[in-house]
NUKE-584694 format. One record per residue (C-alpha): x, y, z. Coordinates in nm, 3 decimals, always signed. Example, Ala and Ser with C-alpha at 12.3 -4.5 7.8 and 13.67 -1.06 7.14 Angstrom:
! residues 2
+---------+---------+---------+
:      px :      py :      pz :
+---------+---------+---------+
:  +1.230 :  -0.450 :  +0.780 :
:  +1.367 :  -0.106 :  +0.714 :
+---------+---------+---------+
//
This chain:
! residues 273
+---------+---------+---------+
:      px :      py :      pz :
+---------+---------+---------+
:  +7.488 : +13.647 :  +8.308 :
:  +7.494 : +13.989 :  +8.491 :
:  +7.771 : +14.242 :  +8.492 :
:  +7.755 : +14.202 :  +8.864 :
:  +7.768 : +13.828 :  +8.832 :
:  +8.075 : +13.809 :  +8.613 :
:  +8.265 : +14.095 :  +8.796 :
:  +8.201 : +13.856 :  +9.147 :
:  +8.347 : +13.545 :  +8.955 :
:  +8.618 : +13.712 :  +8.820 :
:  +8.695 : +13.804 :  +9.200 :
:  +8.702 : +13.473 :  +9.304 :
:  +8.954 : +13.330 :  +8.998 :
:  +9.146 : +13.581 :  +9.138 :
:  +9.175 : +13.548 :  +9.504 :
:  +9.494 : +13.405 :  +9.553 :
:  +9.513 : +13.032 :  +9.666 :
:  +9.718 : +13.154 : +10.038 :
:  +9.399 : +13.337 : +10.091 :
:  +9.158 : +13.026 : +10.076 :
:  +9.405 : +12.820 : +10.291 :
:  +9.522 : +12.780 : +10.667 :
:  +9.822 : +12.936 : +10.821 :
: +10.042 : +12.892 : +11.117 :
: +10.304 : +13.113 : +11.250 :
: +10.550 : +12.956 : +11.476 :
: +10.760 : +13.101 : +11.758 :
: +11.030 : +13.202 : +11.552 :
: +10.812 : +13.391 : +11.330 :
: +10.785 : +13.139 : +11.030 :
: +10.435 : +13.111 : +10.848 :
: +10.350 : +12.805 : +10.702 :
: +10.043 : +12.817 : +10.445 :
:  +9.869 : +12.539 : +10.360 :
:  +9.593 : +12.224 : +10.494 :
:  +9.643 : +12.171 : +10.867 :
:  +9.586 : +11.784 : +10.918 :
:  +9.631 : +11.718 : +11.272 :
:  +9.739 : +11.759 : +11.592 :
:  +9.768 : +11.624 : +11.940 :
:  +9.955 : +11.775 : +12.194 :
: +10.318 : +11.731 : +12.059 :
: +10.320 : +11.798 : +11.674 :
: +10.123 : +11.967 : +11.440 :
: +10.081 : +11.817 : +11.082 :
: +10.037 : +12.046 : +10.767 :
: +10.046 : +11.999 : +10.414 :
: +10.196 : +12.274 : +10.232 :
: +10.167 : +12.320 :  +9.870 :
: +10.544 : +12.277 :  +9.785 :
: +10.716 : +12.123 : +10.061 :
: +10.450 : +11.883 : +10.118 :
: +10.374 : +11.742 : +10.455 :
: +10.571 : +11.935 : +10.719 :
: +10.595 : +11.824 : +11.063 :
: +10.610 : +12.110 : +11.353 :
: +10.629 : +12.100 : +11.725 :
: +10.300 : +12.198 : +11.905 :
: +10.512 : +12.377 : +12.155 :
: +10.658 : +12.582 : +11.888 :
: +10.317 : +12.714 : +11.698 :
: +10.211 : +13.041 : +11.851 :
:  +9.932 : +13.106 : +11.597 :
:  +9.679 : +12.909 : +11.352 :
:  +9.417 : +13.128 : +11.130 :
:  +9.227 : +12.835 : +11.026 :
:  +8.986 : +12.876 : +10.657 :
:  +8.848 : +12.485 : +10.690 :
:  +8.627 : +12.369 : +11.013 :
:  +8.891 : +12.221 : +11.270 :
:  +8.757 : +11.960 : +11.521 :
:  +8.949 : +12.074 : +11.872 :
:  +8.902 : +11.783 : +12.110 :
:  +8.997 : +11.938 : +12.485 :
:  +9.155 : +11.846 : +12.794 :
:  +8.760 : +11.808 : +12.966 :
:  +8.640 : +11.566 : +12.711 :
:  +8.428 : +11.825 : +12.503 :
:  +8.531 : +11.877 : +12.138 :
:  +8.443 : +12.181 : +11.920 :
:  +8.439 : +12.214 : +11.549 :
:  +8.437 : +12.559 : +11.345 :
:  +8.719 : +12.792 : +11.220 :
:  +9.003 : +12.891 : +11.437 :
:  +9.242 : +13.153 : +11.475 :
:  +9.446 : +13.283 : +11.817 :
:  +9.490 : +13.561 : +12.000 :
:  +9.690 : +13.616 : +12.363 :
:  +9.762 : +13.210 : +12.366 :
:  +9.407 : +13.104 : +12.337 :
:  +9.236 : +12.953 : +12.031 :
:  +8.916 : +13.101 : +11.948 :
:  +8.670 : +12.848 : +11.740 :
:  +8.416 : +13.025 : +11.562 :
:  +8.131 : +12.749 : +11.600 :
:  +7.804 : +12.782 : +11.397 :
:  +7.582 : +12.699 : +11.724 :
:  +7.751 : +12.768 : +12.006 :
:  +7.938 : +13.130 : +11.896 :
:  +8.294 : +13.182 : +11.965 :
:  +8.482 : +12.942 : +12.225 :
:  +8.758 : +13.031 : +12.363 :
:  +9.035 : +12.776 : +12.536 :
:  +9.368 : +12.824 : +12.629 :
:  +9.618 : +12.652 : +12.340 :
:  +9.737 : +12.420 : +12.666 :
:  +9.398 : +12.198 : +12.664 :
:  +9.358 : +12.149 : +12.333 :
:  +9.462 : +11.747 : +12.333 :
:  +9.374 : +11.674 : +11.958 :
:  +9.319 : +11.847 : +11.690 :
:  +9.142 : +11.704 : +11.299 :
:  +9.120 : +11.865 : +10.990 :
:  +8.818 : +11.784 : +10.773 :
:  +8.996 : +11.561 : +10.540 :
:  +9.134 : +11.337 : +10.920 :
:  +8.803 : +11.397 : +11.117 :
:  +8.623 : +11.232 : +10.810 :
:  +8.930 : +10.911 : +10.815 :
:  +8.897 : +10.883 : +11.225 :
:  +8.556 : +10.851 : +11.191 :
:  +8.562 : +10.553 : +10.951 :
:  +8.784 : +10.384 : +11.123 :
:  +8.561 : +10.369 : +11.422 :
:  +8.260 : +10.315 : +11.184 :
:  +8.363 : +10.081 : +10.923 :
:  +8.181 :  +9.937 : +10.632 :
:  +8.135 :  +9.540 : +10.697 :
:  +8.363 :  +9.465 : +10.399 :
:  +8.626 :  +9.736 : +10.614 :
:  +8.886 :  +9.653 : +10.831 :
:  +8.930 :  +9.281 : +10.766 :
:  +9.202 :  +9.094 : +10.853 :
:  +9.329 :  +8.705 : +10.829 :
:  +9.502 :  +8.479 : +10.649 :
:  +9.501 :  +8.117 : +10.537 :
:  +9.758 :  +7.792 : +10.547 :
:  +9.790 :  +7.511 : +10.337 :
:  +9.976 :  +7.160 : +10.449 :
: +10.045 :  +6.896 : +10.236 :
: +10.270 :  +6.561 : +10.364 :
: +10.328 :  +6.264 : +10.126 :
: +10.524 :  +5.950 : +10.218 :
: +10.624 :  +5.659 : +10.020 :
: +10.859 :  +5.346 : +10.085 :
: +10.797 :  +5.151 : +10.456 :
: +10.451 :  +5.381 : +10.489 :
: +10.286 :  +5.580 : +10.180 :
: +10.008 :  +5.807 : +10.339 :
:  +9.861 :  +6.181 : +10.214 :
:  +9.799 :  +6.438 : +10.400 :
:  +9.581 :  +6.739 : +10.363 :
:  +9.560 :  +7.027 : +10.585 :
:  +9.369 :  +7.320 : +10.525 :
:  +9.315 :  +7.644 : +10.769 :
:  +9.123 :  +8.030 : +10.701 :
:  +9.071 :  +8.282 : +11.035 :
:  +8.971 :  +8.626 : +10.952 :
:  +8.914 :  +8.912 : +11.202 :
:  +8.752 :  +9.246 : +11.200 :
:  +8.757 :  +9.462 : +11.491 :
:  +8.618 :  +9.830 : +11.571 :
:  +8.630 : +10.032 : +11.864 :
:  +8.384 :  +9.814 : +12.073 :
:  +8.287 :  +9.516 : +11.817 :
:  +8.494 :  +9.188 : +11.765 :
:  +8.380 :  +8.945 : +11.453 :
:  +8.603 :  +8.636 : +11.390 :
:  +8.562 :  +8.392 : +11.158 :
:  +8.767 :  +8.022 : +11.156 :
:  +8.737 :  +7.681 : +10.929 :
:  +8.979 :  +7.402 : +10.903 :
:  +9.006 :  +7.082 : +10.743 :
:  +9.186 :  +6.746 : +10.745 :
:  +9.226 :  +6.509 : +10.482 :
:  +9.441 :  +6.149 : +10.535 :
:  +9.490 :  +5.826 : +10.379 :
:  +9.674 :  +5.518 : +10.405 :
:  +9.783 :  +5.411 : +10.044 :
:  +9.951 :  +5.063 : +10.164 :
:  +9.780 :  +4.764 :  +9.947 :
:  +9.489 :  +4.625 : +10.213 :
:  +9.546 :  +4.920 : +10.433 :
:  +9.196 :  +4.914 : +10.700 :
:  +9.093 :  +5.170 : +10.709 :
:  +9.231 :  +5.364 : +10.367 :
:  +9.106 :  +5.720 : +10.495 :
:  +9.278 :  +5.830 : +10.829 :
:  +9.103 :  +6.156 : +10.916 :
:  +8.857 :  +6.311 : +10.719 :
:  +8.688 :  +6.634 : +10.937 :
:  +8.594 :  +6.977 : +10.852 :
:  +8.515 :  +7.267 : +11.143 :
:  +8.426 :  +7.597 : +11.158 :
:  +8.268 :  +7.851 : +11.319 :
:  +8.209 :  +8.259 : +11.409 :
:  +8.195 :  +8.468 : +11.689 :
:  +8.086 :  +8.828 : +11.785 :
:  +8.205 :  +9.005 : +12.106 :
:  +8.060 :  +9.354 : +12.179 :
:  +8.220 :  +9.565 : +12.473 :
:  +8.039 :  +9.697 : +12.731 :
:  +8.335 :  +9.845 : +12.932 :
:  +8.731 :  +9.840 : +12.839 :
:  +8.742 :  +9.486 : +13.009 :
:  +8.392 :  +9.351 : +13.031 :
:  +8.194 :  +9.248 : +12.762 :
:  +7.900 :  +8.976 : +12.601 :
:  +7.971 :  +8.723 : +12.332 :
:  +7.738 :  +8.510 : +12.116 :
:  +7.898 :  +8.212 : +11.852 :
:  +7.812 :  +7.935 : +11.662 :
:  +8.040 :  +7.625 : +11.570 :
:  +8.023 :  +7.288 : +11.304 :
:  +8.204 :  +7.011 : +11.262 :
:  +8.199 :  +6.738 : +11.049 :
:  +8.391 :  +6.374 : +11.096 :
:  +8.329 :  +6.099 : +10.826 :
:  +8.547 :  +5.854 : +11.020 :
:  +8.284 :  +5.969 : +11.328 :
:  +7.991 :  +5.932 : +11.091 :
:  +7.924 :  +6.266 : +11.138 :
:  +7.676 :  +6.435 : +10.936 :
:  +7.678 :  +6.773 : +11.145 :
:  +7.768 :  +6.875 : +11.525 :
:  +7.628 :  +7.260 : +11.583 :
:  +7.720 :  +7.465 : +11.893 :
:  +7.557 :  +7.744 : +11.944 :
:  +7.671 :  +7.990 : +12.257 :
:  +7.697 :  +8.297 : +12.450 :
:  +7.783 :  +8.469 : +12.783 :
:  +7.986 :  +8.737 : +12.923 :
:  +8.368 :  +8.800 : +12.893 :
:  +8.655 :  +8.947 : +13.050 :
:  +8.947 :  +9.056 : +12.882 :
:  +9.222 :  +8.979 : +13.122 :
:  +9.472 :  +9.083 : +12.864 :
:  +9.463 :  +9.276 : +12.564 :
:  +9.735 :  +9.434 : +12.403 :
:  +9.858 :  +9.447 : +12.049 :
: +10.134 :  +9.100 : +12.121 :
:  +9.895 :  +8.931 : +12.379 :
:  +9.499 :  +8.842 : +12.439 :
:  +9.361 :  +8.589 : +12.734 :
:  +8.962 :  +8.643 : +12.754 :
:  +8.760 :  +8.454 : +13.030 :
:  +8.451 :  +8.316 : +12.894 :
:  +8.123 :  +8.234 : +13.126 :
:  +7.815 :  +8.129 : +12.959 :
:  +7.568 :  +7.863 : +12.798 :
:  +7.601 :  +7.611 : +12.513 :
:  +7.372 :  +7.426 : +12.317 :
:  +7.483 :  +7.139 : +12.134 :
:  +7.327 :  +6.911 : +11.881 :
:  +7.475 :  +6.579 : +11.664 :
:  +7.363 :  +6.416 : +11.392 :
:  +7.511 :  +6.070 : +11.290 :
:  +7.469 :  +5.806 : +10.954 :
:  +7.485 :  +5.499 : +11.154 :
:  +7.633 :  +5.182 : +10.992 :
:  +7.527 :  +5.027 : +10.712 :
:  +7.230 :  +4.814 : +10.764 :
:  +6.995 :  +4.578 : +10.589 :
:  +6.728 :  +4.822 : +10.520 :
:  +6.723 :  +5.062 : +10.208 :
:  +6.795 :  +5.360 : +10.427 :
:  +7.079 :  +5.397 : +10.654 :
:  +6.933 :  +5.460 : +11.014 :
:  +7.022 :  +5.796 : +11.164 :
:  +7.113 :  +5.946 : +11.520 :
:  +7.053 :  +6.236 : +11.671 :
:  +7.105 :  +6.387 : +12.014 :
:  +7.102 :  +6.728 : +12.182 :
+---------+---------+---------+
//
């Protein structure tokens, strides 16, 4: 290694670590050093080295000298990503393409470090094994003295939804019997369903679906009923507590039944679309 070389690294162990990180100075003169986080247009997130993550008022920051690439989302729907620092109430981001912007502090609706930009963007992007959510129940009912029956109840939903994509998945099941001596029939209820569907938004309220559901009913002989479908939607409501969706569309439907026992080595079968 060079004498220039090892002079140059031994610059760079030395730089101290306030240098290599971002800074804001509020109102009241206070300087906070550390990773800026966030921001929308009423706090301002930073993590500091030794008081961790402090909270500020947007209001109350009158400067940010920024060392990481800040993406500055503005009042006009544009967003801008470089370095930024302030001067006479304006934030200046040093882009790579587009030179130095310039917007008053006031218009600047959100504001992403690297570390949040990279987290906001998976969440609008996830991985298909991201952003699941469900949950399963399990019934069981047993009786005994005047009746003595089983029951089996099984149920799984799961849900995974992005900014503009909607994937649910359902099955359930019912199991019953009639245990009484000479009990006709000694199964009750014997069905399995289940199904999927995908919704993809075209605006906030309208948007197209496509799904696909089975069922299966032993009682029924039932081998297999498929319904495939699809169509346009509405979301009528759609808020965190409440959803009502109007679907319009097309189904196709087809059945396939064991007939009863007959005669012949093979049990006839039905089918019907």
């Amino acid at each position: 290694m060079s004498k220039l070389k090892a002079l140059g690294l031994i610059l760079v162990l030395l730089i101290p670590s306030a240098l290599l990180a971002d800074q804001i100075v509020l109102k009241n003169g206070d300087r906070l050093t550390g990773t800026i986080e966030k921001s929308d247009d009423k706090t301002l997130l930073i993590k500091t080295e030794f008081a961790g993550e402090v909270t500020v008022q947007w209001p109350a920051v009158q400067e940010i000298n920024s060392t990481q690439s800040l993406h500055v989302s503005l009042s006009n729907g544009q967003t801008v990503v470089g370095t930024v620092t302030t001067s006479d109430g304006n934030l200046q981001v040093a882009t790579t393409n587009a030179g130095t912007v310039t917007e008053p502090k006031a218009d600047v609706t959100k504001l992403f470090g690297e570390a949040e930009q990279a987290a906001y963007e998976k969440s609008i992007h996830p991985g298909m094994l991201e952003g699941w959510k469900g949950g399963a129940n399990v019934g069981f009912a047993l009786t005994r003295g005047n009746s003595e029956t089983k029951n089996l109840a099984l149920a799984f939903t799961a849900d995974r939804k992005t900014l503009h994509d909607h994937l649910a998945l359902y099955t359930n099941s019912v199991y019953a019997s009639n245990d009484a001596p000479g009990a006709t029939p000694a199964t009750t209820a014997n069905a399995v369903q289940g199904g999927i569907r995908y919704d993809h938004d075209f605006t906030p309220r309208l948007f197209a679906y496509v799904g696909a559901d089975f069922q299966t009913d032993a009682l029924q002989t039932l081998d297999l009923r498929s319904v495939f479908g699809g169509g346009l939607g509405l979301h009528v409501i759609a808020n965190p507590k409440t959803t009502l969706d109007l679907l319009g569309g097309i189904n196709y439907t087809r059945e396939k039944y064991t007939l009863l026992p007959s005669r012949s080595f093979a049990a006839p079968r039905l089918a019907r679309n």
